[in-house]
PAGU-5112 format. One record per residue (C-alpha): residue number from 1; residue in three letters; x, y, z. Coordinates in steps of 0.05 Angstrom, whole numbers, plus 5000, padded with zeros to 4 digits. Example, Ala and Ser with C-alpha at 12.3 -4.5 7.8 and 13.67 -1.06 7.14 Angstrom:
# PAGU-5112
@drenba 1, zator ALA, x 5246, y 4910, z 5156
@drenba 2, zator SER, x 5273, y 4979, z 5143
***
This chain:
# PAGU-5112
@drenba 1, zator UNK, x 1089, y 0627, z 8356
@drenba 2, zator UNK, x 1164, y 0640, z 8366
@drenba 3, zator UNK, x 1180, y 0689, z 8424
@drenba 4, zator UNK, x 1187, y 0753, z 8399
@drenba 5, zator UNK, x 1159, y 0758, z 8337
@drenba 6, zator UNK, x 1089, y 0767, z 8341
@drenba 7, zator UNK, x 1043, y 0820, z 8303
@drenba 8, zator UNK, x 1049, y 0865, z 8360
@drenba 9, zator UNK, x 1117, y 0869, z 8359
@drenba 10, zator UNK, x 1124, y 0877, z 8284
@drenba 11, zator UNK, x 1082, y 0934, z 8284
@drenba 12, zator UNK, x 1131, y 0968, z 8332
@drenba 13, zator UNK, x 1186, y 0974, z 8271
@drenba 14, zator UNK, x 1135, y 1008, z 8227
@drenba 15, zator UNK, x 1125, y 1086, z 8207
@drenba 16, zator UNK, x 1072, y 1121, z 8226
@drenba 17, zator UNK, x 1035, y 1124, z 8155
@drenba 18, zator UNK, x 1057, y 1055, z 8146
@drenba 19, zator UNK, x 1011, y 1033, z 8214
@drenba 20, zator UNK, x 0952, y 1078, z 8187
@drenba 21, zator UNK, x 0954, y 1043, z 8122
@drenba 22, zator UNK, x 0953, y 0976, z 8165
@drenba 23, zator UNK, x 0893, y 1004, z 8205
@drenba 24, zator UNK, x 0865, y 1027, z 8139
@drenba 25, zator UNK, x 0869, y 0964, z 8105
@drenba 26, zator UNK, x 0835, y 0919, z 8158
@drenba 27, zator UNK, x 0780, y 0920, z 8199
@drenba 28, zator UNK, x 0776, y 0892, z 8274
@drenba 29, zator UNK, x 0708, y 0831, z 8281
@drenba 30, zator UNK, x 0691, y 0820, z 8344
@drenba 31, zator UNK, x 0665, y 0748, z 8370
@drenba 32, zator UNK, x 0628, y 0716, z 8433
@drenba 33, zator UNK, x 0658, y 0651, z 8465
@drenba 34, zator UNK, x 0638, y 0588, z 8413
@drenba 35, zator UNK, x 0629, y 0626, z 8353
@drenba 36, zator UNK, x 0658, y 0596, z 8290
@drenba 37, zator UNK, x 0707, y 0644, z 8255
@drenba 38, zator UNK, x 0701, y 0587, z 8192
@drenba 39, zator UNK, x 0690, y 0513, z 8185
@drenba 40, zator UNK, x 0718, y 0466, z 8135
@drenba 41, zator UNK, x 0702, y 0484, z 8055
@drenba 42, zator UNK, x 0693, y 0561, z 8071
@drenba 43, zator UNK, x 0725, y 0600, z 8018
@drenba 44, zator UNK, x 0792, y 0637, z 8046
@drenba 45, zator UNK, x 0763, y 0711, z 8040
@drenba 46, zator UNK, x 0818, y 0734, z 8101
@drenba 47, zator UNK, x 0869, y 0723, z 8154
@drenba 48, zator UNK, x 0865, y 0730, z 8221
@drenba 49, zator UNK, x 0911, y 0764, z 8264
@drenba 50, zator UNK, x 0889, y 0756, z 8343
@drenba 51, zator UNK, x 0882, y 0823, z 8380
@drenba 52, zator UNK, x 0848, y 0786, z 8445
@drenba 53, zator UNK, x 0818, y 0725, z 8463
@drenba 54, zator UNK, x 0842, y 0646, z 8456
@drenba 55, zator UNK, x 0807, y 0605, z 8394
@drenba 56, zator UNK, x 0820, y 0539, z 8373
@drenba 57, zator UNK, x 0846, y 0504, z 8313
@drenba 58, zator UNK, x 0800, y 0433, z 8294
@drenba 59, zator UNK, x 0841, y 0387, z 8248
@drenba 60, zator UNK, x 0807, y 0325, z 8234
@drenba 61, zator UNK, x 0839, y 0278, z 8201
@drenba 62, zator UNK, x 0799, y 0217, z 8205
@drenba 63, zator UNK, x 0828, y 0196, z 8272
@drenba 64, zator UNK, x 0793, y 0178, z 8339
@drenba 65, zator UNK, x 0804, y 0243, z 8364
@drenba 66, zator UNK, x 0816, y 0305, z 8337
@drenba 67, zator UNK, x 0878, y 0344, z 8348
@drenba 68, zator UNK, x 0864, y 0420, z 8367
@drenba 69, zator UNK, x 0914, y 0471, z 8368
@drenba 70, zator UNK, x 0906, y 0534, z 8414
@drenba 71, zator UNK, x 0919, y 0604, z 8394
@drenba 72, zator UNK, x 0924, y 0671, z 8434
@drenba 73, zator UNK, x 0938, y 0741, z 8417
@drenba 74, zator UNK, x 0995, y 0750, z 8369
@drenba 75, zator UNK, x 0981, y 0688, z 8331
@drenba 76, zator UNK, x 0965, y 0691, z 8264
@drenba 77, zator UNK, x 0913, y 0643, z 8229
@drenba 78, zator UNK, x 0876, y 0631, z 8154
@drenba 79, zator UNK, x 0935, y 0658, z 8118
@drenba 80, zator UNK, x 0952, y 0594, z 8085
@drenba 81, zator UNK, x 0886, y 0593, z 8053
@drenba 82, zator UNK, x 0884, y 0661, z 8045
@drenba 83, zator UNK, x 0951, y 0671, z 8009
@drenba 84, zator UNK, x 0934, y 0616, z 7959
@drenba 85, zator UNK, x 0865, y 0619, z 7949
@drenba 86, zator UNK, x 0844, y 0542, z 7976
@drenba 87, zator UNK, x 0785, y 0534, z 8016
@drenba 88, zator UNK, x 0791, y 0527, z 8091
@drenba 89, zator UNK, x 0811, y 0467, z 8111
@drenba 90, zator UNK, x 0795, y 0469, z 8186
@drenba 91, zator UNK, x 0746, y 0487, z 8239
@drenba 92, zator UNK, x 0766, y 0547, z 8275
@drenba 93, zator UNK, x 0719, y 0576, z 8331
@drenba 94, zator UNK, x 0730, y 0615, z 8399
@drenba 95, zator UNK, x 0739, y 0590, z 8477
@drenba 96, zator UNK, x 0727, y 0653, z 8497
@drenba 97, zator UNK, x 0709, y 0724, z 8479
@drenba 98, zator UNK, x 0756, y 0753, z 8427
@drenba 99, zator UNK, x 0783, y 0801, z 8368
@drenba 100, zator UNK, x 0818, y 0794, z 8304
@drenba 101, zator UNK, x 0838, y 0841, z 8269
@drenba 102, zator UNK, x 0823, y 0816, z 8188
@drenba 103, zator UNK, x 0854, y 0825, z 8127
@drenba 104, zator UNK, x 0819, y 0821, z 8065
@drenba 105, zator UNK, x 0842, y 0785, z 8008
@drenba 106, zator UNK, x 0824, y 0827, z 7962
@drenba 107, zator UNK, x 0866, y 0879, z 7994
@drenba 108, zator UNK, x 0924, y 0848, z 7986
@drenba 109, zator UNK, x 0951, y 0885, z 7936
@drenba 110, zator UNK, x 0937, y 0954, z 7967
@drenba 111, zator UNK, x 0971, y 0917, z 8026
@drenba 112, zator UNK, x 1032, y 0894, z 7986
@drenba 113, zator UNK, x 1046, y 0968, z 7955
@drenba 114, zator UNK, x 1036, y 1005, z 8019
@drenba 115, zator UNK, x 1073, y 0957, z 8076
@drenba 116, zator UNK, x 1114, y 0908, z 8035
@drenba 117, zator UNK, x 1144, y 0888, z 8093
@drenba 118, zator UNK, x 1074, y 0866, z 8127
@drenba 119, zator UNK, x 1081, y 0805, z 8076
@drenba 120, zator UNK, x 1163, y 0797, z 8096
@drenba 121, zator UNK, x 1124, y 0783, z 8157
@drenba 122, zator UNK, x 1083, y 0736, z 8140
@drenba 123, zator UNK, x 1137, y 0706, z 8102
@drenba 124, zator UNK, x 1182, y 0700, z 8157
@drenba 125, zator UNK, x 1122, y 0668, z 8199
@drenba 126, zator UNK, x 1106, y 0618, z 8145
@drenba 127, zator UNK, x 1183, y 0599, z 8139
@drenba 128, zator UNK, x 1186, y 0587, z 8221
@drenba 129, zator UNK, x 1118, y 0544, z 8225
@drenba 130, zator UNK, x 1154, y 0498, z 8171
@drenba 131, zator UNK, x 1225, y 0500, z 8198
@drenba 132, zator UNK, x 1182, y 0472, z 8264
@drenba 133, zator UNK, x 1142, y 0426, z 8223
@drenba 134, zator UNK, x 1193, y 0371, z 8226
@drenba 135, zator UNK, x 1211, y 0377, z 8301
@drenba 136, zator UNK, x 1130, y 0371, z 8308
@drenba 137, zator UNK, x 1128, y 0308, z 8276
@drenba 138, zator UNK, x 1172, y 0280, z 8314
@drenba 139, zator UNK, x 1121, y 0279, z 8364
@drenba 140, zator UNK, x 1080, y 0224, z 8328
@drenba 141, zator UNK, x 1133, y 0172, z 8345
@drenba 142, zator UNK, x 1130, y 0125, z 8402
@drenba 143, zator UNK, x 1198, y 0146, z 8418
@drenba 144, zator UNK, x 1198, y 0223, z 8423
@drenba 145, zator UNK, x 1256, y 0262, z 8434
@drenba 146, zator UNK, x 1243, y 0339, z 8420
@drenba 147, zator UNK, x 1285, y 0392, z 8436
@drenba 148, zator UNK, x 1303, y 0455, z 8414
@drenba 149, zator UNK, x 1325, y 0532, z 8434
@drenba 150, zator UNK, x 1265, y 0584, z 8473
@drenba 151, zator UNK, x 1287, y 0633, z 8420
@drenba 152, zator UNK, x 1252, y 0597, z 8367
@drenba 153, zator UNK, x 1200, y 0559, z 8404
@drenba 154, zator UNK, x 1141, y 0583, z 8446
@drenba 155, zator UNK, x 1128, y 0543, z 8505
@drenba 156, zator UNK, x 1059, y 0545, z 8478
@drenba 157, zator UNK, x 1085, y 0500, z 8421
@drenba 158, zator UNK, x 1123, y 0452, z 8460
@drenba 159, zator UNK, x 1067, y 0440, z 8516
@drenba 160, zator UNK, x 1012, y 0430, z 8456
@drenba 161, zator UNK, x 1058, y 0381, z 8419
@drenba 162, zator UNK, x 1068, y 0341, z 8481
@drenba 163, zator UNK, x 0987, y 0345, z 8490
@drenba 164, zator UNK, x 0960, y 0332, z 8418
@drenba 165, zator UNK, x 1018, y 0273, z 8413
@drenba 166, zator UNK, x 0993, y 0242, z 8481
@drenba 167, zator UNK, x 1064, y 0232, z 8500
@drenba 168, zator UNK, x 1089, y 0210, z 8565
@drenba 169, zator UNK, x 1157, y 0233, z 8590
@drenba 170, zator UNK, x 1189, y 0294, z 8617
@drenba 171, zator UNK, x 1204, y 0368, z 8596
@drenba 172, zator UNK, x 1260, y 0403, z 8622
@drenba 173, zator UNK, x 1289, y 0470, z 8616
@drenba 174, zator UNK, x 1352, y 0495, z 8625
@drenba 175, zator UNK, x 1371, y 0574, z 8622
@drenba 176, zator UNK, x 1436, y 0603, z 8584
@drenba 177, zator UNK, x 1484, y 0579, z 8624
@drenba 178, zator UNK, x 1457, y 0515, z 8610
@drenba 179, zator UNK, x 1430, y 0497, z 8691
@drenba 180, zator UNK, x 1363, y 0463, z 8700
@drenba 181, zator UNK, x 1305, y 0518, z 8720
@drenba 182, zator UNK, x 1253, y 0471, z 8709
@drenba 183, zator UNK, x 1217, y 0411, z 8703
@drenba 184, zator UNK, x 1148, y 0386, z 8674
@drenba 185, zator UNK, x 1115, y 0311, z 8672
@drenba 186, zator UNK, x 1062, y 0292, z 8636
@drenba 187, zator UNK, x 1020, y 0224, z 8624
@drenba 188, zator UNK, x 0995, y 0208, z 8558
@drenba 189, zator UNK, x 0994, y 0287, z 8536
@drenba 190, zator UNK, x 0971, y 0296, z 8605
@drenba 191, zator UNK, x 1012, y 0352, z 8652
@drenba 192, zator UNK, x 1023, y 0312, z 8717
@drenba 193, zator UNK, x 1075, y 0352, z 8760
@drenba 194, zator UNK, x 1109, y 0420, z 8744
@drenba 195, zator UNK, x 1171, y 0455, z 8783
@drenba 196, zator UNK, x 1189, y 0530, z 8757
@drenba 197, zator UNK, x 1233, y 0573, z 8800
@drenba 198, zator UNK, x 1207, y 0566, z 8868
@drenba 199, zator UNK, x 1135, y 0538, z 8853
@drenba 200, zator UNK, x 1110, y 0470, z 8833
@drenba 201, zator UNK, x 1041, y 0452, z 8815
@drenba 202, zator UNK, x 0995, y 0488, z 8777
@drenba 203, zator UNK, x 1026, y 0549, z 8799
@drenba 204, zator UNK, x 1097, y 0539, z 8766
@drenba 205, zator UNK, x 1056, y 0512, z 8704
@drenba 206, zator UNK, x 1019, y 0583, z 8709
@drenba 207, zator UNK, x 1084, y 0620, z 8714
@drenba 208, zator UNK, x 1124, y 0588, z 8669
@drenba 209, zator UNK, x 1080, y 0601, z 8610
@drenba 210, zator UNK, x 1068, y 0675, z 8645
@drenba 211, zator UNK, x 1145, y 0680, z 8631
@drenba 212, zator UNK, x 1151, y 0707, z 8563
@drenba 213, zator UNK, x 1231, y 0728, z 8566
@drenba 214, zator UNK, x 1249, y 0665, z 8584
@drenba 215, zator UNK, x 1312, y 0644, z 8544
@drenba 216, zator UNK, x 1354, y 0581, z 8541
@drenba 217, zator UNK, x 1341, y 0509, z 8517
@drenba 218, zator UNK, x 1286, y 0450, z 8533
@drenba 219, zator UNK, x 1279, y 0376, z 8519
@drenba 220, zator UNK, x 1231, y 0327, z 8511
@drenba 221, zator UNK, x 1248, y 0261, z 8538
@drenba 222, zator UNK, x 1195, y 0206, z 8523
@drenba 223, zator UNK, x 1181, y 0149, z 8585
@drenba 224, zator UNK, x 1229, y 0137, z 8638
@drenba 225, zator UNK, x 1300, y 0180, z 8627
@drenba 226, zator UNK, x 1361, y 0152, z 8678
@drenba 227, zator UNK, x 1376, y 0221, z 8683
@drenba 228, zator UNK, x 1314, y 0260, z 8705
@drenba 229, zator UNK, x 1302, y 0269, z 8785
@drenba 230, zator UNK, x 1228, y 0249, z 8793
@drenba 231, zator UNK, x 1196, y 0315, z 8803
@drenba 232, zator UNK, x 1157, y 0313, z 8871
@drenba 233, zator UNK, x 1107, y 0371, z 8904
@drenba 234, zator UNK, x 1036, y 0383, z 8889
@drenba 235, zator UNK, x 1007, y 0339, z 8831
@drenba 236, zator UNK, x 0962, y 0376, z 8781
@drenba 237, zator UNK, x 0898, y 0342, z 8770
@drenba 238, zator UNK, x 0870, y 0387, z 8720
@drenba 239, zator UNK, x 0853, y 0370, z 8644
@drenba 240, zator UNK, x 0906, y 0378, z 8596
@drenba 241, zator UNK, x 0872, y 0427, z 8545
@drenba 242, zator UNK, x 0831, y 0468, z 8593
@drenba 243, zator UNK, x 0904, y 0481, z 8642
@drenba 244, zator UNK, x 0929, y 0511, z 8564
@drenba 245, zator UNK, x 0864, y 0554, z 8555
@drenba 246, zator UNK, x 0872, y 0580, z 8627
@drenba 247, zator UNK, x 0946, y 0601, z 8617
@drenba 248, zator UNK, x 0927, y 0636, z 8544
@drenba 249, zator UNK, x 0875, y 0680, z 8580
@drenba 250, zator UNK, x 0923, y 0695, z 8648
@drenba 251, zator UNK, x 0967, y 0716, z 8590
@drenba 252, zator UNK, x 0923, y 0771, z 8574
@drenba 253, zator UNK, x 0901, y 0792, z 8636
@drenba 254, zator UNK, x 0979, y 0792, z 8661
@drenba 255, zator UNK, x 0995, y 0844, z 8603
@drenba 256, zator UNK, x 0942, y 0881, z 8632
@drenba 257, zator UNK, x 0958, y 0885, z 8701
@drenba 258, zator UNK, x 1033, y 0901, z 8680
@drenba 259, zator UNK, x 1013, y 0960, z 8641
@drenba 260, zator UNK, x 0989, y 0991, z 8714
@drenba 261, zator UNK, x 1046, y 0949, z 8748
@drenba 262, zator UNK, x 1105, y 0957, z 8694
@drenba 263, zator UNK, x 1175, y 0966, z 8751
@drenba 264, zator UNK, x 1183, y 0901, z 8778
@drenba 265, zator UNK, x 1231, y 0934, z 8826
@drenba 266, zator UNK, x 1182, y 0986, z 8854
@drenba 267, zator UNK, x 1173, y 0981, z 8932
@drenba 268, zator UNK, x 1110, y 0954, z 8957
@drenba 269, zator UNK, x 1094, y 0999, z 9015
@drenba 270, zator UNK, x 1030, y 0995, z 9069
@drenba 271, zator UNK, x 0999, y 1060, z 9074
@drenba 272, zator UNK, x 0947, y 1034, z 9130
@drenba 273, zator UNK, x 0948, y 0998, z 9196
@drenba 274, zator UNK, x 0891, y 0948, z 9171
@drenba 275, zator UNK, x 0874, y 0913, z 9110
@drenba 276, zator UNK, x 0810, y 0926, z 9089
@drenba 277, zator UNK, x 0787, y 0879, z 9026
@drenba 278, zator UNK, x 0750, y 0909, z 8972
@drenba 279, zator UNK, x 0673, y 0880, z 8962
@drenba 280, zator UNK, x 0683, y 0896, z 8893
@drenba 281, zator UNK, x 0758, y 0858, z 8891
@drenba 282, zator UNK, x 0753, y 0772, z 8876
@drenba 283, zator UNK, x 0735, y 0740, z 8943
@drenba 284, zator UNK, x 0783, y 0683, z 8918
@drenba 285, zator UNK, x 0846, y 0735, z 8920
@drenba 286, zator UNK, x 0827, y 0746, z 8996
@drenba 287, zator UNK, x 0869, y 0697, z 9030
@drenba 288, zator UNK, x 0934, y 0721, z 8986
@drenba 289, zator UNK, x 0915, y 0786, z 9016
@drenba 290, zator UNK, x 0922, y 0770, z 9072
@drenba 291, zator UNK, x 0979, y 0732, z 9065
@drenba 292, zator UNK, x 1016, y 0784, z 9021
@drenba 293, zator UNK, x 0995, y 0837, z 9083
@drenba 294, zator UNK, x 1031, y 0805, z 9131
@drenba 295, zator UNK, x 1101, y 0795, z 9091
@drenba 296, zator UNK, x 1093, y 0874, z 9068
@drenba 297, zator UNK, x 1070, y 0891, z 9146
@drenba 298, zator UNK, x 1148, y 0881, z 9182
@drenba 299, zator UNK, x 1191, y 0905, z 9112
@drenba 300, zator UNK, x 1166, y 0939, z 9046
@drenba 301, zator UNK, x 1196, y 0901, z 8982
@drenba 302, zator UNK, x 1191, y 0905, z 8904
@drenba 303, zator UNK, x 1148, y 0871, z 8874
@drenba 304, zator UNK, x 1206, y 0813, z 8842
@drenba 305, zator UNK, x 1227, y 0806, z 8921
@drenba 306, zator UNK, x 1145, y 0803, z 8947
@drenba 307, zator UNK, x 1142, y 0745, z 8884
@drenba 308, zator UNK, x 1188, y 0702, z 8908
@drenba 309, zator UNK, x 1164, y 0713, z 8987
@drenba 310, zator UNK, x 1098, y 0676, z 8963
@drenba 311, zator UNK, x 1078, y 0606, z 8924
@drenba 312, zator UNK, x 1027, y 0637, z 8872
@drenba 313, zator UNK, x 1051, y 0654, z 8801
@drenba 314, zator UNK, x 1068, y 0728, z 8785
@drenba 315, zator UNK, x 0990, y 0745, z 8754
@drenba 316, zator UNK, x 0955, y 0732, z 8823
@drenba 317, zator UNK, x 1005, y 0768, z 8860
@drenba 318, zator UNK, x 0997, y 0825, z 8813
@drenba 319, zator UNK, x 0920, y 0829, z 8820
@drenba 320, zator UNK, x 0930, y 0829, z 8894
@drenba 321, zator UNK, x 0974, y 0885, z 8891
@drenba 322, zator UNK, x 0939, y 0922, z 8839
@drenba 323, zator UNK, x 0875, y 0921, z 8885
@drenba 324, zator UNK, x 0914, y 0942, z 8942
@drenba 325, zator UNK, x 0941, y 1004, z 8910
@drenba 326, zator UNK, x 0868, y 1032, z 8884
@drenba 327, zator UNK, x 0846, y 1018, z 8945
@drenba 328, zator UNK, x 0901, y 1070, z 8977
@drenba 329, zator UNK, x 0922, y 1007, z 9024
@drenba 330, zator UNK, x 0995, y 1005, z 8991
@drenba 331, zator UNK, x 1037, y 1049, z 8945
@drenba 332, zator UNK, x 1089, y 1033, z 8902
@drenba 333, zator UNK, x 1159, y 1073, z 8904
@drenba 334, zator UNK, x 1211, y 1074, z 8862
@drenba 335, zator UNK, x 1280, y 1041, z 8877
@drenba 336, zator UNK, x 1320, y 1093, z 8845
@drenba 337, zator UNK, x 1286, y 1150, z 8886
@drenba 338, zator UNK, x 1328, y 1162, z 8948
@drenba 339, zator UNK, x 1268, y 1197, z 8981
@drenba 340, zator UNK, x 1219, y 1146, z 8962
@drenba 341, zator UNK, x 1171, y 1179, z 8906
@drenba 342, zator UNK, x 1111, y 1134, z 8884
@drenba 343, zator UNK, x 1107, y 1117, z 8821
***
């Protein structure tokens, strides 16, 4: 889904009695990992809007393999069917735990007369997955060169293009000013090497889909390009589609951690001599503990300075810190607070 201009963020723009209609007029279901939401031939009863959770889209078109299409919260799915009235025409089902909150179609008028702009929404969602549709298809050619603006494409997009069209070639991304920030390879669909700011590996992949303001342009360049560096640094090993699930769910968790962690520029200060670990805390965060310890022990920084002091994406580095501070080892202080308040 475009950056942007997801659910969440259209619900922002509406009045209050407009979101209690919303509320009113849908009901949240609630699903275990591999449940089916519907298979092919169900009739179109609803649509799906994802509140938590990553599920996967099935389309089977007779080929040798399947082509499956990711989806995280924000993402809207079954309104196609559900607007016209067609039975389902793929298998949907969940990777992990997850939420929707569903919209009857029998509601729909109800809907229509007391949020009009709810269907502008959907419109405008409908007109963007079709004004992508032919870039997509691009991606079926031997010869693939895809590229486009970060305004109107989610990196989500992009990466599951290159995946479902087992491409091999190179993405690259430049920002605004139009200089190269980074750079992804993949073999066959599969992701290969990744450099994003100062990380490379899984890591950068991590990060870059972490990055949800990221602006600027990216292209798609199909085999060997004459003018792409070969991208060196820690290979990534790791299948295609389960590196995409993995970045959908750090997604989640990183909104999370950022609603206790929102000032990227607070100051990371010790409040003890010694680190203590919590039992309760991930034993696999230990070591960047440790690590993230000793840079805080000489010189407190923000949080955007500690980042770019270690090689993990932004989500790790935020779970370290966020056990850290409930377990009174650090506090957090505000940059604009000449006496240092916590925050």
């Amino acid at each position: 889904m475009a950056r942007g201009r997801d659910f969440f963020g259209f619900c922002t723009t509406l009045k209050p009695l407009e979101r209690k209609a919303l509320g009113a007029l849908s009901e949240v279901r609630h699903l275990e990992e591999g449940e089916t939401v519907y298979s092919p031939g169900d009739p179109a009863d609803s649509l799906y809007i994802i509140n938590r959770g990553v599920v996967e889209v099935v389309q089977d078109n007779g080929n040798e393999k399947a082509a499956v299409t990711y989806l995280s919260r924000g993402d809207v799915f079954g309104d196609v069917e559900a607007l016209s009235g067609l039975p389902r025409r793929h298998l949907v089902r969940t990777r992990e735990a997850a939420s929707f909150q569903c919209f009857r179609r029998g509601d729909f008028p109800d809907l229509l007369e007391r949020i009009p702009s709810f269907f502008l929404y959907l419109s405008k969602q409908l007109a963007l997955r079709l004004w992508r549709a032919a870039d997509v298809a691009l991606a079926q050619s031997h010869c693939m060169e895809l590229s486009g603006s970060l305004s109107n494409f989610d990196l989500v997009t992009i990466y599951q293009t290159i995946l479902n069209s087992f491409q091999t070639g190179q993405l690259q991304i430049l920002n605004e000013k139009g200089d190269p920030i980074s750079a992804c390879s993949f073999e066959n669909g599969k992701p290969r090497h990744c450099q994003f700011e100062h990380l490379e590996g899984e890591e950068a992949f991590w990060q870059l889909l972490l990055n949800a303001k990221l602006s600027g342009t990216f292209s798609f360049f199909s085999g060997e390009h004459p003018s792409s560096d070969q991208i060196e640094g820690e290979p990534i090993n790791r299948n295609g589609q389960a590196l995409l699930i993995q970045a959908l769910q750090f997604r989640d968790e990183f909104a999370d951690v950022k609603s206790r962690l929102p000032d990227p520029n607070a100051i990371v200060h010790r409040r003890q001599l010694n680190i203590s670990w919590p039992e309760r805390a991930p034993e696999e965060l230990r070591p960047l503990a440790e690590e993230v310890w000793q840079i805080v022990y000489s010189k407190p920084l923000a949080l955007s300075e500690l980042f770019r002091s270690c090689s993990v994406c932004e989500l790790k580095l935020y779970r370290v810190v966020d056990e850290l501070v409930l377990s009174q080892h650090f506090d957090l202080l505000s940059a604009s607070s000449s006496n240092g308040t916590a925050v």
